[in-house]
C-alpha positions as CSV (number, residue, x, y, z in Angstrom):
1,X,107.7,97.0,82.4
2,X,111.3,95.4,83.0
3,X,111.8,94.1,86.6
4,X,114.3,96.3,88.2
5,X,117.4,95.2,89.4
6,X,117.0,93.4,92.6
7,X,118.5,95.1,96.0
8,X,120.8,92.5,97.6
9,X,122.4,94.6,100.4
10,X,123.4,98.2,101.7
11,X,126.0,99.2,98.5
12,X,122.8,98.6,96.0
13,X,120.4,100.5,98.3
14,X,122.8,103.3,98.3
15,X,123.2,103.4,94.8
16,X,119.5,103.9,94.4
17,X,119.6,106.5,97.1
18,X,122.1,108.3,95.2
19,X,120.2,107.9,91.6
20,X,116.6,108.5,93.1
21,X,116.7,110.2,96.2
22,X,116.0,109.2,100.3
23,X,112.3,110.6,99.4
24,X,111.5,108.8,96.5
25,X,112.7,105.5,98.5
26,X,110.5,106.9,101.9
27,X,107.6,107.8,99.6
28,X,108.0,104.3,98.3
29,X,108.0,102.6,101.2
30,X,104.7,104.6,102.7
31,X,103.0,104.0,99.3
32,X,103.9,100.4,99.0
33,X,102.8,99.9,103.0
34,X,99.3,101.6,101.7
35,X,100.6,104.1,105.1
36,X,101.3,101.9,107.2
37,X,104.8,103.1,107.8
38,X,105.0,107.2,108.0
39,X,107.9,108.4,106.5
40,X,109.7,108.7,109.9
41,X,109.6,104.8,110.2
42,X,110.4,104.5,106.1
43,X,113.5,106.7,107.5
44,X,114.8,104.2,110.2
45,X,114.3,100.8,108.1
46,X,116.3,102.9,105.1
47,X,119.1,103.9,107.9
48,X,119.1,100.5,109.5
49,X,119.2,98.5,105.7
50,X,121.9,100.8,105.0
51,X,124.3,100.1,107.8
52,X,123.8,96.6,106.9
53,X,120.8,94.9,108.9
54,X,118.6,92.9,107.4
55,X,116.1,91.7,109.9
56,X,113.1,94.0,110.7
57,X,110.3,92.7,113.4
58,X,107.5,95.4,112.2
59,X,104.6,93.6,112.1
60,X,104.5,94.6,108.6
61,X,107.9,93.2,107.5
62,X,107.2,89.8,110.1
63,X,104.0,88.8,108.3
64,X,104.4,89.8,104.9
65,X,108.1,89.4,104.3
66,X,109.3,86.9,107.0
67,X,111.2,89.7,108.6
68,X,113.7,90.0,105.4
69,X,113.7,93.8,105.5
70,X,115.5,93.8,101.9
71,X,112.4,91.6,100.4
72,X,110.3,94.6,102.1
73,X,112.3,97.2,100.6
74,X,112.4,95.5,96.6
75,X,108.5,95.3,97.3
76,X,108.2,98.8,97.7
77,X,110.4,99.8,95.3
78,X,108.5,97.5,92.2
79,X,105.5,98.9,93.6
80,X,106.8,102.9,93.1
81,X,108.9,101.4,89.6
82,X,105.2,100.4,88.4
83,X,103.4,103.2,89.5
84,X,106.1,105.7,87.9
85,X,105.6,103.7,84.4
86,X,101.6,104.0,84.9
87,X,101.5,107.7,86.3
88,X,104.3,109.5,86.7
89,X,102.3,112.7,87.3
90,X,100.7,110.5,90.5
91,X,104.5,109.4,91.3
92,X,105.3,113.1,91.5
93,X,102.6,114.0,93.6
94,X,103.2,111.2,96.0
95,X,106.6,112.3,96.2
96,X,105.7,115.9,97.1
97,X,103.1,115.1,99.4
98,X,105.3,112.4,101.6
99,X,108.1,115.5,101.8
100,X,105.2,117.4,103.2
101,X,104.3,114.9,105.5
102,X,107.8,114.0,106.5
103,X,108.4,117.5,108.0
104,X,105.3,116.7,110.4
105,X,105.9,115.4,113.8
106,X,105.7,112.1,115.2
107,X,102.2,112.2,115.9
108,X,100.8,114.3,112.9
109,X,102.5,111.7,110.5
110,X,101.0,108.7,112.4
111,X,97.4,110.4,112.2
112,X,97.9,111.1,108.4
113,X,99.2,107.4,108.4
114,X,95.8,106.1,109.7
115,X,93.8,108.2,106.8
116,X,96.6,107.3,104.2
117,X,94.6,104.6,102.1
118,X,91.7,107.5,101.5
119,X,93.8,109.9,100.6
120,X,93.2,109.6,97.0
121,X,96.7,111.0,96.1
């Protein structure tokens, strides 16, 4: 697979928005955080990347990105770019199943966030 264009700021994050959808990029995020963030949190970080910041203290984004929330955002998207070129049928699914979970409230999507790594989706 050919590494994908690299996100530098909020004009190439929209432009993937626009060519892939907000809930391809919050399914990716939740996938590539193996559920750590639920699709409301993927929400804010998109929002907040968007309007141009590109600091995030999740403890996520603090340990395993050095708080660069645009190097936690390229992660995630590689990581859904791969999985789309291995199974696009699981891609799909994922997808589907994060639009399911994002109309879930706060507290639903943080319990399905605990289970998320056994999900087997």
């Amino acid at each position: 697979m050919e590494e994908p264009a690299r996100i530098n700021g909020p004009a190439d994050l929209k432009k993937l928005v626009d060519e892939k959808g907000k809930e391809w990029l919050v399914a990716a995020m939740v996938e590539g955080s193996i559920g750590y963030h639920t699709p409301k949190h993927a929400e804010i970080l998109i929002e907040r990347a968007l309007s141009g910041e590109t600091i995030d203290w999740c403890e996520r984004c603090d340990a395993c990105f050095g708080r660069d929330l645009f190097e936690m955002i390229n992660y995630d998207i590689r990581h859904m770019l791969y999985l789309e070129n291995r199974n696009a049928a699981k891609a799909m699914r994922l997808v589907e199943t994060i639009k399911v979970i994002s109309g879930m409230g706060s507290e639903a999507q943080m319990s399905v966030s605990l289970a998320y790594p056994t999900m087997n989706i």
